[in-house]
Structures are given as C-alpha cells and as structure tokens.
VOPAGU-2260 file (C-alpha; in pm, 1 decimal, decimal comma):
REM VOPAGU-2260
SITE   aa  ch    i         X         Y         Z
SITE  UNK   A    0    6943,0   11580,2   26139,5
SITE  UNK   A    1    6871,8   11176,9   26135,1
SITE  UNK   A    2    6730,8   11058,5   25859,5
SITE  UNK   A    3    6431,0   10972,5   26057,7
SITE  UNK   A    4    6333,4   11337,4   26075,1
SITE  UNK   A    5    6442,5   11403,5   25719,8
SITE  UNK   A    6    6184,6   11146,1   25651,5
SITE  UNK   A    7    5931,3   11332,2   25849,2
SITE  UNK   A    8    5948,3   11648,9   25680,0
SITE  UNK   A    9    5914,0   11521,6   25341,7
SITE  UNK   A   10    5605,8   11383,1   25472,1
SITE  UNK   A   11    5469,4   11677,3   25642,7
SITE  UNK   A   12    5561,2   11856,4   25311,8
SITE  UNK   A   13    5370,5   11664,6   25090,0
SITE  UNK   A   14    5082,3   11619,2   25343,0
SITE  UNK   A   15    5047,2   11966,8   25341,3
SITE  UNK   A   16    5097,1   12057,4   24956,2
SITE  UNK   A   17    4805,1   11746,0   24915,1
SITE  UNK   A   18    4583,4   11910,1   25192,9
SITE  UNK   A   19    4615,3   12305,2   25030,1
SITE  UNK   A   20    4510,1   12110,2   24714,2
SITE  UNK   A   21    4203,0   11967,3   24859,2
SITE  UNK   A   22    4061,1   12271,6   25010,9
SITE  UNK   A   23    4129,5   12467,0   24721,0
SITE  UNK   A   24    3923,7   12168,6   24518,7
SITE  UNK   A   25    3638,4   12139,4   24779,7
SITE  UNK   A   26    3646,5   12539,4   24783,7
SITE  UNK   A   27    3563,8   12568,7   24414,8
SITE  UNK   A   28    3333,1   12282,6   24432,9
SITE  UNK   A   29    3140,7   12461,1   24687,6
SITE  UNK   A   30    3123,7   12788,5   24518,9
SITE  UNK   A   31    2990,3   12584,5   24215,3
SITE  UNK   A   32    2744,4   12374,5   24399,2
SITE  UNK   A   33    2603,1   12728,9   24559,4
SITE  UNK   A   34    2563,2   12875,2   24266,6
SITE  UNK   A   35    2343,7   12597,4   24156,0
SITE  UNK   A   36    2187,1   12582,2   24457,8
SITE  UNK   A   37    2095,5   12957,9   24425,2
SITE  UNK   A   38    1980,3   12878,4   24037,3
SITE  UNK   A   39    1780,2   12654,7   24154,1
SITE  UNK   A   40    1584,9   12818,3   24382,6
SITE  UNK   A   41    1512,1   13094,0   24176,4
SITE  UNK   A   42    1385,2   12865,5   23920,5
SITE  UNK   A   43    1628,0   12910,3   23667,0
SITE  UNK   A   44    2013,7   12902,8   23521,5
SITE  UNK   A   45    2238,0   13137,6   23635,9
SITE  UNK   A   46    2137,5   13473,7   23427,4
SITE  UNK   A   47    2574,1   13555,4   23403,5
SITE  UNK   A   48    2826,1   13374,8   23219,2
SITE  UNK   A   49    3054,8   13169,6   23446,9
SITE  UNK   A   50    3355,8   13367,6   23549,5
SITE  UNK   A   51    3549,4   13044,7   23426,6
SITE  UNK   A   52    3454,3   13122,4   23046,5
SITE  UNK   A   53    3747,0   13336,0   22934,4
SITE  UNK   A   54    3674,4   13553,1   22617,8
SITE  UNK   A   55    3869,0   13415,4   22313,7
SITE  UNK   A   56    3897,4   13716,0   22077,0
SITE  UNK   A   57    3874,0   13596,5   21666,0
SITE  UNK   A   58    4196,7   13611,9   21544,7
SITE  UNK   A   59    4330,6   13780,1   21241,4
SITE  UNK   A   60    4297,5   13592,8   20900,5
SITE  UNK   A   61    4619,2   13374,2   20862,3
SITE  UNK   A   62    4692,2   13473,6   20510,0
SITE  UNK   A   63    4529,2   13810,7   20298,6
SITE  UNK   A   64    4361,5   13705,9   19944,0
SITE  UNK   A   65    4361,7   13366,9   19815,4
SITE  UNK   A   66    4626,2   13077,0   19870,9
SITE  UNK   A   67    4618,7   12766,9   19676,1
SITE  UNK   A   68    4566,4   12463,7   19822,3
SITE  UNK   A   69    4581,8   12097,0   19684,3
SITE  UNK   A   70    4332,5   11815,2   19715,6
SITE  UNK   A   71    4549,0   11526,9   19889,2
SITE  UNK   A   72    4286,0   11266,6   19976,8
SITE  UNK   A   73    3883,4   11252,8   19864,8
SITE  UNK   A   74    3744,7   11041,5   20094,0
SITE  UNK   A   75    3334,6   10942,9   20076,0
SITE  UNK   A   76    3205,7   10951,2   20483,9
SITE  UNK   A   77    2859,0   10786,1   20472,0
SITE  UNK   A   78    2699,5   10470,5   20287,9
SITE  UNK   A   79    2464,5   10673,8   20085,8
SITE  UNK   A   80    2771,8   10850,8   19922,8
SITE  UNK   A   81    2636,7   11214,6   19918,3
SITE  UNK   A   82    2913,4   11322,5   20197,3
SITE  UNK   A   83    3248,2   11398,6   20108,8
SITE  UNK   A   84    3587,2   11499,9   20264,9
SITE  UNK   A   85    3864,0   11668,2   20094,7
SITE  UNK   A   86    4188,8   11652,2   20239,1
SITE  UNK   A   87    4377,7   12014,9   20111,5
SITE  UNK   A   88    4775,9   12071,5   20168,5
SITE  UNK   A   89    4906,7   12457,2   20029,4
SITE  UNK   A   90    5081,9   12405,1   19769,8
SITE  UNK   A   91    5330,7   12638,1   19880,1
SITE  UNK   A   92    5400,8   12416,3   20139,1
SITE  UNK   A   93    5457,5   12604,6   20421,3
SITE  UNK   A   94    5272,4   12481,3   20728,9
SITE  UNK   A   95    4905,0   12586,8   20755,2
SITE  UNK   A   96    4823,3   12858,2   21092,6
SITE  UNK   A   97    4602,2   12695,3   21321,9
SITE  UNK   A   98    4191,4   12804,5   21325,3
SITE  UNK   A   99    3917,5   12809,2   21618,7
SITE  UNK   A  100    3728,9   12504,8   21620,3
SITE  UNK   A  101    3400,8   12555,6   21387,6
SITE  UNK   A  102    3551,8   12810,1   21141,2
SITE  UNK   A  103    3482,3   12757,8   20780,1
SITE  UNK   A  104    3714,6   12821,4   20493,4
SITE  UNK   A  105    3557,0   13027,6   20184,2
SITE  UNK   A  106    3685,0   12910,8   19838,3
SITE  UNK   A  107    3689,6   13026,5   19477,0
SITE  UNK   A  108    3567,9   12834,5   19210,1
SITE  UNK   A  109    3559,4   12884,9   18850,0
SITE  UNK   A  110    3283,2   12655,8   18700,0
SITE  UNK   A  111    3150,0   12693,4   18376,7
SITE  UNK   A  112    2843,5   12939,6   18336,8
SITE  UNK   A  113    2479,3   12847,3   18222,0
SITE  UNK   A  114    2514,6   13119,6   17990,6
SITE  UNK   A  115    2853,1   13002,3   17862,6
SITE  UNK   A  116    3209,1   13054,7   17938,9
SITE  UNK   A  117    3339,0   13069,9   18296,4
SITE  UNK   A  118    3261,2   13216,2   18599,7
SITE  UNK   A  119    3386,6   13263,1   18934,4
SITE  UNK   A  120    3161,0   13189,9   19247,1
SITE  UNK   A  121    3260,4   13199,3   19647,6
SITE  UNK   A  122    3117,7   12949,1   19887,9
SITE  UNK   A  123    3185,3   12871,9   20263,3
SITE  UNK   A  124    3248,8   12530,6   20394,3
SITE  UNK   A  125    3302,7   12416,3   20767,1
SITE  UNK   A  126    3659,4   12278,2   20854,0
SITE  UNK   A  127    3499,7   11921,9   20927,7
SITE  UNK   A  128    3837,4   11836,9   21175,1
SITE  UNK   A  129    4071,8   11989,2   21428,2
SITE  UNK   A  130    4347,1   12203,2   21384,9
SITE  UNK   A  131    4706,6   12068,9   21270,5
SITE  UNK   A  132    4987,3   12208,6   21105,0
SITE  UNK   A  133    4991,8   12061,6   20756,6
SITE  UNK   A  134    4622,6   12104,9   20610,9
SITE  UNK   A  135    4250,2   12157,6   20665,3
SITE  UNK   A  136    3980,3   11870,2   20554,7
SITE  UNK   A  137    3656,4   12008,1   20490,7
SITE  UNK   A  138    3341,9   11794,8   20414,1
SITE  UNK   A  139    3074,8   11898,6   20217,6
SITE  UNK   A  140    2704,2   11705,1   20115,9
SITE  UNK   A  141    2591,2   11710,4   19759,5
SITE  UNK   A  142    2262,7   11904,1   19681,3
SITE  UNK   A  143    2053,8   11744,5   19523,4
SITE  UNK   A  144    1782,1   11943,6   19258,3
SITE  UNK   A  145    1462,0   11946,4   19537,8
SITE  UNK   A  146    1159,2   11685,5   19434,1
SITE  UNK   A  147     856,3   11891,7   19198,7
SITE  UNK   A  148    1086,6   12185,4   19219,3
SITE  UNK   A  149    1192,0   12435,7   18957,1
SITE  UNK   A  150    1570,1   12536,9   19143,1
SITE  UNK   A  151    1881,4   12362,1   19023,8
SITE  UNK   A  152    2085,3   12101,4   19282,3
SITE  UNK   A  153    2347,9   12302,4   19468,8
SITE  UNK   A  154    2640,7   12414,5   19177,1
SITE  UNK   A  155    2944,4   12385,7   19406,7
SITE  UNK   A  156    2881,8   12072,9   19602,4
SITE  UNK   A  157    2809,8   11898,9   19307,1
SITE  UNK   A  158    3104,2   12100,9   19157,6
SITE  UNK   A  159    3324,6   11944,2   19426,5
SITE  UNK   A  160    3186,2   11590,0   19399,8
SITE  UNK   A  161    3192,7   11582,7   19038,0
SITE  UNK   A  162    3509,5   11808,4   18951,0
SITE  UNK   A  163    3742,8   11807,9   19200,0
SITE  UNK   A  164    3952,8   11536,3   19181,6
SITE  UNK   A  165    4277,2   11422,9   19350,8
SITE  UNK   A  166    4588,9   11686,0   19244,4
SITE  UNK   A  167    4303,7   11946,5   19198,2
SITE  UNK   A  168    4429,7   12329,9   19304,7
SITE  UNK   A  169    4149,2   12508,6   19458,7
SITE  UNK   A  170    4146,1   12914,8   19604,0
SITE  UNK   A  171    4091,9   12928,3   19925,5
SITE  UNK   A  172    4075,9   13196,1   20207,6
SITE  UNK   A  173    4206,9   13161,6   20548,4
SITE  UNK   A  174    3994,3   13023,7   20791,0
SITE  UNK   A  175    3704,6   13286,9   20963,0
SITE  UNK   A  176    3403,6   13270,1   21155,1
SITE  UNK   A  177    3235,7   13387,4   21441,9
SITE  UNK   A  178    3080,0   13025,0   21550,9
SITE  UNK   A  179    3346,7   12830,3   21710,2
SITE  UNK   A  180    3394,1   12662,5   22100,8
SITE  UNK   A  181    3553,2   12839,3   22322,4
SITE  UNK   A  182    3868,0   12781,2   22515,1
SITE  UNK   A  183    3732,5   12737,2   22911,9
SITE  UNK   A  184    3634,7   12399,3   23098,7
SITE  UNK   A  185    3256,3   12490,4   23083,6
SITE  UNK   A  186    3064,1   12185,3   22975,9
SITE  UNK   A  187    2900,1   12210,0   22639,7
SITE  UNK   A  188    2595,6   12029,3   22476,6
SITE  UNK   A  189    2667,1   11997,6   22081,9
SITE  UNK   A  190    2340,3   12025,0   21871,4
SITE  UNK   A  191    2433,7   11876,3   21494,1
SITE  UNK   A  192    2161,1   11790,3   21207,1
SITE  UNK   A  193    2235,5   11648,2   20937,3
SITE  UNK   A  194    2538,7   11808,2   20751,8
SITE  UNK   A  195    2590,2   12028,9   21117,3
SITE  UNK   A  196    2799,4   11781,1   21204,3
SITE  UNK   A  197    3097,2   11930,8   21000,1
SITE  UNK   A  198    3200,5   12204,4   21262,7
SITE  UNK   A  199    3080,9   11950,0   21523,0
SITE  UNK   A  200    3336,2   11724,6   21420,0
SITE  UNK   A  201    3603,0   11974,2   21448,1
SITE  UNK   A  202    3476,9   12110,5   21804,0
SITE  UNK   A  203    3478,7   11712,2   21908,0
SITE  UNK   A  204    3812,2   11646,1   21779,7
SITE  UNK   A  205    4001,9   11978,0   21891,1
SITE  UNK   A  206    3828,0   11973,7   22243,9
SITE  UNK   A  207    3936,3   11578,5   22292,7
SITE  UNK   A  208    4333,3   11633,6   22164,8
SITE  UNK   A  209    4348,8   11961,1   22383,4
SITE  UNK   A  210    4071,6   11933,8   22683,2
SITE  UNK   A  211    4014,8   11561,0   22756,2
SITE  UNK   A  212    3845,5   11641,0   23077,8
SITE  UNK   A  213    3591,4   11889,5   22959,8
SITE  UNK   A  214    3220,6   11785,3   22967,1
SITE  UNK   A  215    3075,3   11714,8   22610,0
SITE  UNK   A  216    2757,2   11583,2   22555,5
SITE  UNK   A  217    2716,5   11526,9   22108,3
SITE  UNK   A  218    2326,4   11496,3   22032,2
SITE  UNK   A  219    2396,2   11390,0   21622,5
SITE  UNK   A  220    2005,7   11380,1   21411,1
SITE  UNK   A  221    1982,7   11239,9   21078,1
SITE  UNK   A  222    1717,4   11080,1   20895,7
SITE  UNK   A  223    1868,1   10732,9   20922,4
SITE  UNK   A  224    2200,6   10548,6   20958,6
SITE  UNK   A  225    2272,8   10581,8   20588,1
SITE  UNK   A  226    2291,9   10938,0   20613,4
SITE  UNK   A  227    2556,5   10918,1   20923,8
SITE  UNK   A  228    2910,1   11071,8   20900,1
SITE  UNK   A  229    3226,4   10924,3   21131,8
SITE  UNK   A  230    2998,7   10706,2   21341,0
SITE  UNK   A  231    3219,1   10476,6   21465,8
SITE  UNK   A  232    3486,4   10780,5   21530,9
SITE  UNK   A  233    3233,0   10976,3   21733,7
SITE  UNK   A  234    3144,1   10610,7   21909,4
SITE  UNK   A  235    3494,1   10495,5   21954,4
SITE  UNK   A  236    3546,8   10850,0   22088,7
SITE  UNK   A  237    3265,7   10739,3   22331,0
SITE  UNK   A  238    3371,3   10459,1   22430,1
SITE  UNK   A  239    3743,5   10608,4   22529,8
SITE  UNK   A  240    3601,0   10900,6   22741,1
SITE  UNK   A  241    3355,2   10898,6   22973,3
SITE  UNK   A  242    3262,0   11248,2   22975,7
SITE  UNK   A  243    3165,0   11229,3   22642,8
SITE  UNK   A  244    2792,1   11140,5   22623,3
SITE  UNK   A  245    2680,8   11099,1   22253,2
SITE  UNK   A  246    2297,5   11058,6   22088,1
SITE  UNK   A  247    2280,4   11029,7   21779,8
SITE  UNK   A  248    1883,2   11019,8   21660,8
SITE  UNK   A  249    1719,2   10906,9   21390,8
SITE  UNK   A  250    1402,9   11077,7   21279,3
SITE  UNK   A  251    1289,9   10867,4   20963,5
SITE  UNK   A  252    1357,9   10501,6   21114,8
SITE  UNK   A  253    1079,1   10274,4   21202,3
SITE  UNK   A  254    1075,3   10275,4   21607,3
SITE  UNK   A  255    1040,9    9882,8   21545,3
SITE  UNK   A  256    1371,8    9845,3   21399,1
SITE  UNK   A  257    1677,8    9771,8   21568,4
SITE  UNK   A  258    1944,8   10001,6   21662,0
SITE  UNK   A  259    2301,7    9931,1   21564,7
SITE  UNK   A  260    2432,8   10086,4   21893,0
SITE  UNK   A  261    2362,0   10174,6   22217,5
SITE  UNK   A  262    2481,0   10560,4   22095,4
SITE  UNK   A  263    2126,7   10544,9   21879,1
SITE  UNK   A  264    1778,6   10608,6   21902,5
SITE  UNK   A  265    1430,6   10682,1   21756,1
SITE  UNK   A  266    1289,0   11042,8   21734,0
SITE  UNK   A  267    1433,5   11352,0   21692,6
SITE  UNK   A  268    1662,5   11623,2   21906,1
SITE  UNK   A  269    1375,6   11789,2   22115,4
SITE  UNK   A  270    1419,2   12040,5   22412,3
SITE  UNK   A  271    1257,7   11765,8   22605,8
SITE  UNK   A  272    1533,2   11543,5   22523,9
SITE  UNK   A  273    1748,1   11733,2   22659,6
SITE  UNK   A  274    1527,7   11828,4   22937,3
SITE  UNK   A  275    1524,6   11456,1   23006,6
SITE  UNK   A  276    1913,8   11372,3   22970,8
SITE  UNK   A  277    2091,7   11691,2   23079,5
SITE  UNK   A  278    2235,9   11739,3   23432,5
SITE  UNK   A  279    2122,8   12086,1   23574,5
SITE  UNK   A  280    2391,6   12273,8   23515,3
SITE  UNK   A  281    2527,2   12590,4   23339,5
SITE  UNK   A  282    2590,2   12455,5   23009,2
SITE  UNK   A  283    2731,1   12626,4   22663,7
SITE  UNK   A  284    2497,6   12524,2   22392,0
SITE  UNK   A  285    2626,7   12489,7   21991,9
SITE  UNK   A  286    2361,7   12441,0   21766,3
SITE  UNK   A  287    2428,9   12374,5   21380,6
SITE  UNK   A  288    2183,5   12246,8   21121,1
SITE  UNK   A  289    1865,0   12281,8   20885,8
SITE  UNK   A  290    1706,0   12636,1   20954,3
SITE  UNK   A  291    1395,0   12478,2   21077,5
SITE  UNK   A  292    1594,0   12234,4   21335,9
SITE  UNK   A  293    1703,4   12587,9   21453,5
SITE  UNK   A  294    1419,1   12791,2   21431,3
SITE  UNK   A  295    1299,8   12572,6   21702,9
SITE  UNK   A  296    1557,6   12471,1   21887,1
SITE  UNK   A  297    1660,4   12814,4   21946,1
SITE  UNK   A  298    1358,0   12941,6   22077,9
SITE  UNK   A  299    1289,4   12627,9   22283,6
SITE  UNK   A  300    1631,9   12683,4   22491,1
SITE  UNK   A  301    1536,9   13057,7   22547,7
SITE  UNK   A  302    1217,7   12963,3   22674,7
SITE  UNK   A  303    1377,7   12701,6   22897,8
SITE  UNK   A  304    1619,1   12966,0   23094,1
SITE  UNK   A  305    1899,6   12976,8   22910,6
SITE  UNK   A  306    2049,1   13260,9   22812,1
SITE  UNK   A  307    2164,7   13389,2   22522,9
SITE  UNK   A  308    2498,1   13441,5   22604,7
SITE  UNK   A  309    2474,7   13032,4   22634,9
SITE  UNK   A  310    2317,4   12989,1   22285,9
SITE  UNK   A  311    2563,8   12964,7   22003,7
SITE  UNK   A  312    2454,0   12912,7   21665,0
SITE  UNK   A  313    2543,6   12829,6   21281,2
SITE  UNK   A  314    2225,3   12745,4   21010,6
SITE  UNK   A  315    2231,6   12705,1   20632,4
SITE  UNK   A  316    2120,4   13050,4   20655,6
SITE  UNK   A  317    2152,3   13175,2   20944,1
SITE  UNK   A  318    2052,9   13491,8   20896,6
SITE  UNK   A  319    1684,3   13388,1   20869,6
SITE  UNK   A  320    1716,5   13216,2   21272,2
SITE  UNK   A  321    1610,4   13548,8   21511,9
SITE  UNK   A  322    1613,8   13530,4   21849,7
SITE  UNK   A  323    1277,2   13621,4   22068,0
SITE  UNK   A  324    1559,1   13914,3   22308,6
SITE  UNK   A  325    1663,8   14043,5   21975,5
SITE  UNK   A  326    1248,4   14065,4   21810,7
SITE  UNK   A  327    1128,7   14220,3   22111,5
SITE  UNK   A  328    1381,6   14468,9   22184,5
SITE  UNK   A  329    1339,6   14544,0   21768,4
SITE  UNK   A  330     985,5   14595,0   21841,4
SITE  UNK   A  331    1030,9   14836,4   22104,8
SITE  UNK   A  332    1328,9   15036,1   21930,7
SITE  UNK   A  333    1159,6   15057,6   21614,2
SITE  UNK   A  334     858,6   15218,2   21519,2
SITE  UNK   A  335     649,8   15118,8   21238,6
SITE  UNK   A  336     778,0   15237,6   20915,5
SITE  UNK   A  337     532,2   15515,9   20786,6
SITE  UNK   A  338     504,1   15789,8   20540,4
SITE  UNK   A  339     709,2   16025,8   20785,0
SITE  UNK   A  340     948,8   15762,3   20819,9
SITE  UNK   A  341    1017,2   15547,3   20511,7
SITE  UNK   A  342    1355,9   15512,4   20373,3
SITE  UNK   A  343    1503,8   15565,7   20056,1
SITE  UNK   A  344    1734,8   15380,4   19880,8
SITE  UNK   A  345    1956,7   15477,9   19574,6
SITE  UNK   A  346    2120,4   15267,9   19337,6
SITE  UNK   A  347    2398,1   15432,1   19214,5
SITE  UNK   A  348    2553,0   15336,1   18874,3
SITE  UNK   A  349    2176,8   15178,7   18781,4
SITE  UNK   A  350    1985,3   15493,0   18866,4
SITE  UNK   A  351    1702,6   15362,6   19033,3
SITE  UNK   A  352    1619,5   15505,6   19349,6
SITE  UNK   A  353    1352,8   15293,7   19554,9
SITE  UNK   A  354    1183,8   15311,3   19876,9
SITE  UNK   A  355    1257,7   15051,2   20161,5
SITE  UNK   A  356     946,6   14848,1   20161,9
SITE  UNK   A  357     790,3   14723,2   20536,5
SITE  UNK   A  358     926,0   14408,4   20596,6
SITE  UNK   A  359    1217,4   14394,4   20358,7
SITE  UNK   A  360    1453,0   14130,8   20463,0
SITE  UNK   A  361    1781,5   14247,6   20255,4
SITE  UNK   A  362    1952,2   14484,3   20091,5
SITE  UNK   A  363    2028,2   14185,3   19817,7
SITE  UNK   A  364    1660,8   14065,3   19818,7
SITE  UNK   A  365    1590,9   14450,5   19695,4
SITE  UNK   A  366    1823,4   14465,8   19428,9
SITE  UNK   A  367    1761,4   14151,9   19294,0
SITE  UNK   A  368    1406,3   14237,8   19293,6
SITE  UNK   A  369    1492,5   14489,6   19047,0
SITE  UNK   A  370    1740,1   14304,0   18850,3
SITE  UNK   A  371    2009,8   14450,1   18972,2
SITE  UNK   A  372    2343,6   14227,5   18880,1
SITE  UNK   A  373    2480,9   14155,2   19256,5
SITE  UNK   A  374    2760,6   13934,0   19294,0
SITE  UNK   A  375    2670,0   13692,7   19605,0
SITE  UNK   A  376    2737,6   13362,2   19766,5
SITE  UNK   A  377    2661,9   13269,8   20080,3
SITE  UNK   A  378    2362,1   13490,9   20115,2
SITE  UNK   A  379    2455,6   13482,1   20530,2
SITE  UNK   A  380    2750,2   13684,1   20578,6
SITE  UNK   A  381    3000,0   13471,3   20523,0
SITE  UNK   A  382    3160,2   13495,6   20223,2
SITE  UNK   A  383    3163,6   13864,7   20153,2
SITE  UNK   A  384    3092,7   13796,2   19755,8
SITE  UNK   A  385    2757,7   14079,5   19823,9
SITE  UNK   A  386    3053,5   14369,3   19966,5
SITE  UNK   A  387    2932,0   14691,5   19835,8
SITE  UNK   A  388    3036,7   15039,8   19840,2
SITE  UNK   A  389    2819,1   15298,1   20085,2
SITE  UNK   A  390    2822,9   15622,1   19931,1
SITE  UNK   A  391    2650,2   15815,8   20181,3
SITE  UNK   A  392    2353,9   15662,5   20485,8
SITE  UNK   A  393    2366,1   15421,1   20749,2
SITE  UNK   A  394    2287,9   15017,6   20695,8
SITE  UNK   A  395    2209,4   14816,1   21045,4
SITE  UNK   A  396    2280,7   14406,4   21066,0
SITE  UNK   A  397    2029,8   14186,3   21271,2
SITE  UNK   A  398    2326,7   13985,5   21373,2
SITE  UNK   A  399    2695,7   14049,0   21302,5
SITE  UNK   A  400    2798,7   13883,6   21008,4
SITE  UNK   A  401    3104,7   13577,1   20994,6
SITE  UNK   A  402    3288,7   13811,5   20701,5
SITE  UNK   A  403    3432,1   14152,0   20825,9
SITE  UNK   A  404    3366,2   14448,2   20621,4
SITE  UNK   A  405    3604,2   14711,4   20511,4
SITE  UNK   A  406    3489,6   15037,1   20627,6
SITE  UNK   A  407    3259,9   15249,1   20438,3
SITE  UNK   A  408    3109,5   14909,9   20256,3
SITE  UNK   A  409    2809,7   14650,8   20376,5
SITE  UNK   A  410    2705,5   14307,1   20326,7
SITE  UNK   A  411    2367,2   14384,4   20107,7
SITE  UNK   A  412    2274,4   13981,5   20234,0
SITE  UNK   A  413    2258,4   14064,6   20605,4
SITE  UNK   A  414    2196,9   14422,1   20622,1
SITE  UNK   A  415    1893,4   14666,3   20610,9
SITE  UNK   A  416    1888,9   15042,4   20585,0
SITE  UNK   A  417    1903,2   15245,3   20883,1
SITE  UNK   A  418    1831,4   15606,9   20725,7
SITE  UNK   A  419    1839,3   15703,7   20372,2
SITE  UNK   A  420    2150,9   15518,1   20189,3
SITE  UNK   A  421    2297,4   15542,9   19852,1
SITE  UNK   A  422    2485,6   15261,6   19739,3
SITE  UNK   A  423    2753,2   15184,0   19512,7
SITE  UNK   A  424    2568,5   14952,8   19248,9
C-alpha cells in the first residue's frame, strides 16, 4: 500500500468518526428541540423529569458522632461586617470526605447559659464552598436582636462572631442534607436571598471546577451592595464563563443611583423576572432564602408550569414553606379533625396526656406549650437536637426532614401525629 492510500484511509477514518459524531449531536439536539416544541404547544414545561437527570442517592455520613475541627482562617465577606467565613481543618488531620454541593454541617457548641453555667446547643450551617480534601468553610450572618422586639439576637452566630477565634476547636458532624445540585447537565436557575447565598456559593463553585459547560443562571437579592457576599468572585466567575448568567438585585437601593456593575440591578427576584430573562426551557430551580422570599417564590413557579420535581428548596425554616400539590392533596386525604377523630397525645415521663388541637403545627410547638423541657435547635429538621423516643402511635412529616431518624424515634419540630401516640418525654 503507497502511502498515498495510507493517507486516504486515515482520512476516511476520521471523516467518518467526525460525521457519527455529528449525527449523534444533531440527533439529541432534535429530540431536545421536539420536546420543547411539544411543551410548547401544550402550553407548558414538560410535566417529566428529563431522562438526562440521573438520581444522586444522599450518601452516608462521612464520620458517626462528633469530630473536631479547627478554625484555620476567619475571614469577614461583606463591607457591613455581619458575614463571616470560617475556614475549619480536623484536627486529626486526616483528609476531610467530600459532601454534595448545598449540604450543611451541624455543630456543637457549649456557650454559657442565661441561667448560669454551660450549656450545649446544636445548630446547622451551609458549607458556603465546594468540596476539597483538606476542610469545609462555612459562612454564617450575625443576628441581630429584631428592632421593638422582646427576642434575643441569634446566640450562635453571635457566638461564632464573638467567640470563635483563630485555633478555636469546634464539634462538628459530617456533612448532611437533602438540598443539594444534582450531578446531570440540566441547566439550573439559582434563587439566593440574602444569607441563601451560602449553599449557592458552594453549588456555583463545585458545578464550575467539575461541570464548566453546564447552564447556570445565579439571581443573588440583597438589600444593597453593603450586604453582598463574594461579589467580585461570583462576577469574575461571570466574566470567565459565558454560560453563567448572574443578577444580583437590590431591593432597598434608590432606582436613581448608580450600579457598580453591569451584574446589578434595582428591584427584587420576581417570577416575572425570570419570566422576562429565562430561555424556555426545562430548567432545575434552587431556591434558598428568607421564608417569605420563598413563600412566594415557590408558589409563583408552580403556578407558572413547573413542576415540583423542578422546585428545590432550603428556608430559614423551611418547614413553614408548603407547597399548593402537597395542601391540596392534604385537603383531600384528610378529613377535618372532629370529636370521632381527634388524637391523643401522651407525654410520658411528665404525665400529661393532651389532645392534638386543629391546626397544630408541631409536636415541639405542643410540648413547649406545656412547658415541657425539649431539647431543640434547628426547629426544621436538621439538626436532630428535638429526637424523641415513640413509645407506641404513628407521627406523619409534611416534608422529609434533612436529619435521619433512628427507628422507633421522631423529630417533634417537623412532625404531627398520625393516630394516638405516646411519647418518650
């Protein structure tokens, strides 16, 4: 064989490796652009998760119990100085298992008690960056006490802006959640207010070291630019991909003042913003912030078309954020509670035995009513501080909760009787 024909071959070889690769592009385009097309028509998104959107199952907690981990870096992220980042290394250290991008780590902190002494209280915190192998950074806003108000500022933010310091050994469990991106190439729209941008951050920074080409769009609110966190990492980030499309809105700022970048504008995140800026397409929709940001933002994308399987959320409370599928098939499921049907429930070790009033929220907000001594942080389902014994009954959760239960126990935050219970308390 010449090496004229040798030449040809390799030609025709690549030629037709290139041209399988093109039809198998245009082919998947196609099926895409149909599917729209269909959509479309029908006056809606597609009702079915894209078969591209693999299921990423939770994985197991990296370590059992507490670990200690030391502070390596406190960092302040925004001019008004009431955002912090703490940089923590194990002090074991052994390298640190990767997490899912929007998990939160729960510490244990022993602060000093109003009554006197010490106590120990849980609290959850977003991992504020993406995963690597020698520590987590988490970054938490300081609580102020509320203006005319009666209720204390926040005990462990200002714990960890006043108290931990540099060298400081904190308790921490490995990293869980429920609320975390996935691991496909479906594009995803990234709802953050205020201190929401924590597990933002980490989606943003995982999703850009691991899946350059995936679709993000960031929409960022705060009150004004003094409030911002990693603005010109978000905006550099910007600027170095463009399928990143970032907003970042300012709800307080005078509509006559300048903006410091084309990244910024007046108003808040509204479903007609995005009604205005987003592409039709089938989207994957993270939403963390205030509960009232997402006690409408929530409803606004169901009533838009999309589903819920699209709709991903994380509040400061987020057991307080329903969705309008889950109230309406609650309504039909679930009679009205009535003399026939009311539900008792016992406390155990404090001998009070009470019936479940109509529209309880909690199995905490019942005890507490009756000062009953409950030990709880979170109040969402996150921690697991509120774990309690079930004796004998059935409890029902409007959502699942972040923290796993062992079986035979409940979250009392998130969970409402089902039949009569008795409960270990």
């Amino acid at each position: 064989m010449t090496s004229l024909y040798l030449l040809l071959w390799i030609v025709g070889a690549i030629l037709l490796q290139l041209s399988i690769y093109l039809s198998i592009g245009f082919w998947r385009h196609w099926q895409t652009y149909d599917a729209l097309r269909i959509s479309v028509a029908q006056g809606g998104l597609p009702a079915e998760p894209s078969p591209a959107l693999a299921p990423v199952n939770t994985p197991a907690p990296a370590w059992s119990g507490w670990r200690a981990f030391k502070v390596t870096h406190k960092v302040i992220e925004n001019a008004v100085g009431d955002i912090c980042s703490f940089h923590l290394e194990p002090q074991d250290g052994q390298a640190v298992p990767p997490f899912l991008p929007g998990q939160y780590l729960t510490f244990r902190l022993e602060m000093d008690s109003p009554a006197g002494g010490t106590e120990s209280i849980t609290r959850c915190y977003s991992l504020s960056d993406g995963p690597r192998a020698n520590g987590y950074r988490v970054s938490i806003k300081r609580a102020p006490a509320s203006l005319n108000s009666t209720h204390p500022p926040g005990r462990s933010s200002n714990y960890f802006h006043d108290q931990v310091q540099l060298g400081s050994v904190l308790q921490v469990r490995a990293p869980a959640g429920h609320f975390y991106m996935d691991r496909s190439d479906a594009p995803v729209v990234l709802l953050a207010g205020g201190i929401g941008i924590t597990p933002m951050l980490s989606m943003v920074n995982w999703c850009f070291s691991e899946q350059p080409g995936r679709e993000v769009w960031l929409f960022y609110g705060a009150r004004h630019a003094q409030e911002l966190m990693a603005q010109a990492h978000l905006e550099a980030l910007a600027d170095m991909h463009p399928n990143f499309h970032l907003f970042i809105c300012f709800s307080d700022t005078d509509k006559k003042t300048d903006l410091g970048s084309p990244y910024q504008r007046h108003g808040r995140i509204t479903i007609d913003l995005l009604r205005q800026l987003l592409p039709l397409k089938p989207y994957h929709y993270y939403l963390c912030g205030p509960t009232p940001m997402l006690e409408s933002m929530v409803p606004a994308l169901e009533d838009w078309g999309v589903p819920d399987s699209r709709i991903h959320f994380e509040a400061f409370g987020p057991a307080s954020v329903k969705r309008k599928s889950a109230a309406q098939q609650a309504s039909l499921a679930t009679p009205a509670q009535s003399a026939e049907t009311a539900v008792t429930v016992n406390f155990a070790k404090s001998s009070q035995q009470l019936t479940w009033p109509a529209g309880g929220t909690s199995l905490l907000d019942l005890a507490e009513s009756q000062g009953i001594a409950v030990n709880s942080g979170c109040r969402a389902g996150s921690c697991g501080s509120c774990q309690t014994t079930i004796r004998s009954g059935e409890v029902g959760y409007q959502q699942a909760p972040d923290y796993d239960p062992e079986p035979g126990t409940c979250l009392l935050c998130v969970c409402t009787p089902k039949t009569d219970v008795v409960l270990e308390l």
